[in-house]
N, C-alpha and C positions, 0 to 999 in steps of 0.2 A: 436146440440145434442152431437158429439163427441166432442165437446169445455169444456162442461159442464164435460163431464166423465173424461177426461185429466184435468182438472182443480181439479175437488173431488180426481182424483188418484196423483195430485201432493202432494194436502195436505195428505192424507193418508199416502204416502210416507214419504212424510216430517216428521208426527209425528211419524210414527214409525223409523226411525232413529235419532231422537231426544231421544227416550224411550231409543232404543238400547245403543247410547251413554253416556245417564246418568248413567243405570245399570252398562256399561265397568267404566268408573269413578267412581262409588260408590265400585265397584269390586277392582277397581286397588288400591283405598286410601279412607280405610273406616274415617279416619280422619275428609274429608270434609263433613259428616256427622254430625258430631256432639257426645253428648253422647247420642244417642239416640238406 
């Protein structure tokens, strides 16, 4: 069971640092953006 929960919480982790990352990157150089 706590295998399962440390597994769910790495991913969780993982995608929100991945989120967080993109936002600082889209923050820092809205270029890589696009025209959008």
């Amino acid at each position: 069971m706590f295998k399962e929960i440390s597994d769910s919480l790495v991913t969780i982790i993982a995608l929100v640092a991945f989120i967080i990352l993109a936002i600082y990157l889209l923050n820092q150089d809205p270029s890589l953006v696009g025209p959008i």
